[in-house]
C-alpha positions as a LaTeX table, in Angstrom:
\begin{tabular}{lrrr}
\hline
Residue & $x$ (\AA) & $y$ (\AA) & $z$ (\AA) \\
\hline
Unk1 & $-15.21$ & $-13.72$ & $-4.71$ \\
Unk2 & $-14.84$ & $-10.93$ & $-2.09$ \\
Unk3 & $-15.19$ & $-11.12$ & 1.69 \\
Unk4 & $-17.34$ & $-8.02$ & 3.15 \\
Unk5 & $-17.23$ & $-7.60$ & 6.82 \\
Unk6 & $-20.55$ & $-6.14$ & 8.31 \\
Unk7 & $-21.59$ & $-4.94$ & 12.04 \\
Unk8 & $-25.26$ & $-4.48$ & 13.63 \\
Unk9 & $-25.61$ & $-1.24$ & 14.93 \\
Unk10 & $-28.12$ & $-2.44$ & 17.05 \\
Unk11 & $-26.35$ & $-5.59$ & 18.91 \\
Unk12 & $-23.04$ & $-4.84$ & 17.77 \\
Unk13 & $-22.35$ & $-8.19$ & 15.96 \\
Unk14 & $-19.81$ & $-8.46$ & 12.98 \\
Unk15 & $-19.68$ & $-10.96$ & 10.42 \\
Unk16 & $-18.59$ & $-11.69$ & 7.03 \\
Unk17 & $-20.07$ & $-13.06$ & 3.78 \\
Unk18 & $-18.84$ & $-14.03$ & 0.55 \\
Unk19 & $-20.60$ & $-11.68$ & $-2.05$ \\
Unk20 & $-19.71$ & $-11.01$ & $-5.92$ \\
Unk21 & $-19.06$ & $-7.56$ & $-6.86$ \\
Unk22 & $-22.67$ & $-6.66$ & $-8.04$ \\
Unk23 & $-24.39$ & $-8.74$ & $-4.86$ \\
Unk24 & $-26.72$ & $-6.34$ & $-3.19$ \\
Unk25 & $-25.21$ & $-5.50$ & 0.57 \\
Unk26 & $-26.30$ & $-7.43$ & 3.43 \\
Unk27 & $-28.86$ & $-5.31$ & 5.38 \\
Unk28 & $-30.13$ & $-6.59$ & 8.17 \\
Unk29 & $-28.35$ & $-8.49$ & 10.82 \\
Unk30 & $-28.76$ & $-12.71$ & 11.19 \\
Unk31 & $-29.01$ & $-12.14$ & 14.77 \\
Unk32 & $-30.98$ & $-9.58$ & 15.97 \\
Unk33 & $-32.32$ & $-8.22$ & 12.36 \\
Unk34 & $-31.28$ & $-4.89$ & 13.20 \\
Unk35 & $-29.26$ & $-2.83$ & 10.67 \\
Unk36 & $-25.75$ & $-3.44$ & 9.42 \\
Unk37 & $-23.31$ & $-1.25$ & 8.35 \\
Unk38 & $-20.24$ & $-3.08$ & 5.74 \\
Unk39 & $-16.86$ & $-2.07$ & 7.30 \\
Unk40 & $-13.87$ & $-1.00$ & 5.81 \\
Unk41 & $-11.40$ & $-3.96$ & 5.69 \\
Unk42 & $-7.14$ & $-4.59$ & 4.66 \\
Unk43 & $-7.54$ & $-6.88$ & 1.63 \\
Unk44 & $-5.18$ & $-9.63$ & 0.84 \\
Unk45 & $-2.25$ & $-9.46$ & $-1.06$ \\
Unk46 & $-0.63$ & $-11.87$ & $-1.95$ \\
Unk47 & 2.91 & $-12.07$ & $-4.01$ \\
Unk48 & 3.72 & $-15.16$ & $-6.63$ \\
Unk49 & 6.34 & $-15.98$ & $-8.31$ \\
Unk50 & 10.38 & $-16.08$ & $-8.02$ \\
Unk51 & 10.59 & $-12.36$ & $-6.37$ \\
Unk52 & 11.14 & $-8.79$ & $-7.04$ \\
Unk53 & 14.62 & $-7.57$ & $-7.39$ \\
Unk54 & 16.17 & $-4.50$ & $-8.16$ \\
Unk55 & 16.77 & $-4.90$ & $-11.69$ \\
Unk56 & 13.08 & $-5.93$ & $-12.55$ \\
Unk57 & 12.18 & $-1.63$ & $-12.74$ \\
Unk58 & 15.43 & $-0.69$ & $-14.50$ \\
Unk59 & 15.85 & 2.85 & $-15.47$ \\
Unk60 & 19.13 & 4.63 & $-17.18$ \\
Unk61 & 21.16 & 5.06 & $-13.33$ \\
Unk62 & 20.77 & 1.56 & $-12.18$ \\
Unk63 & 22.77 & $-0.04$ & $-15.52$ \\
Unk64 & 25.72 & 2.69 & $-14.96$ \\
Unk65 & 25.70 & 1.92 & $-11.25$ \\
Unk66 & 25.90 & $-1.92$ & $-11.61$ \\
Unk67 & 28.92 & $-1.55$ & $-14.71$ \\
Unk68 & 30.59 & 1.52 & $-12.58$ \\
Unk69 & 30.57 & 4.09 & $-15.03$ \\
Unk70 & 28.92 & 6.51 & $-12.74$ \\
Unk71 & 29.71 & 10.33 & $-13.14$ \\
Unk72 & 31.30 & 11.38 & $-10.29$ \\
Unk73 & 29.10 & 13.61 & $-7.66$ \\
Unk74 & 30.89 & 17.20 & $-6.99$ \\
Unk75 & 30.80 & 17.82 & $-3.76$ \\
Unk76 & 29.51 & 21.62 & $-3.47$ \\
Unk77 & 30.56 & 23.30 & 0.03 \\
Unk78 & 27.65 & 24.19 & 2.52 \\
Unk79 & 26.71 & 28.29 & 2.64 \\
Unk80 & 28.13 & 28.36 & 6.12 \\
Unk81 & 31.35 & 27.01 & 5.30 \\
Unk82 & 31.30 & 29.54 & 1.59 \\
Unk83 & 30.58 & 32.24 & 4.10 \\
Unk84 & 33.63 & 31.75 & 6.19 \\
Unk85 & 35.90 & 30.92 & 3.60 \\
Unk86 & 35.01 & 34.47 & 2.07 \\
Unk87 & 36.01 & 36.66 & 4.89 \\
\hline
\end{tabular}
């Protein structure tokens, strides 16, 4: 179940409640019984498991990389050193 975070606009206090998805928002305030306004919060992520490592998204480079069979890259001069090579 969710955590919303709300604010009064009138006194300023923020809380949170526990809601399900298709709970009507809270709309007045436990305190003063002004009106609330739900804030935008970070939610919580959390990771399970053994890990993510670089061979868990494997795509055509990564094998040829690992076994060493990589093309080699050309190295292709910069335009300023083509320029003064050409004079």
């Amino acid at each position: 179940m969710p955590t919303y975070d709300y604010q009064c606009r009138k006194c300023g206090y923020k809380f949170e409640r526990f809601q399900g998805i298709k709970e009507e928002p809270v709309k007045t305030c436990p305190e003063c019984s002004g009106k609330v306004d739900r804030l935008i919060s970070g939610c919580g992520l959390i990771f399970k498991g053994k890990g993510f490592y670089i061979t868990d998204y494997k795509n055509k480079d990564s094998k040829a990389a690992r076994s060493g069979t990589e093309k080699p890259v050309e190295k292709k001069d910069t335009p300023a050193k083509e320029a003064a090579t050409k004079e």
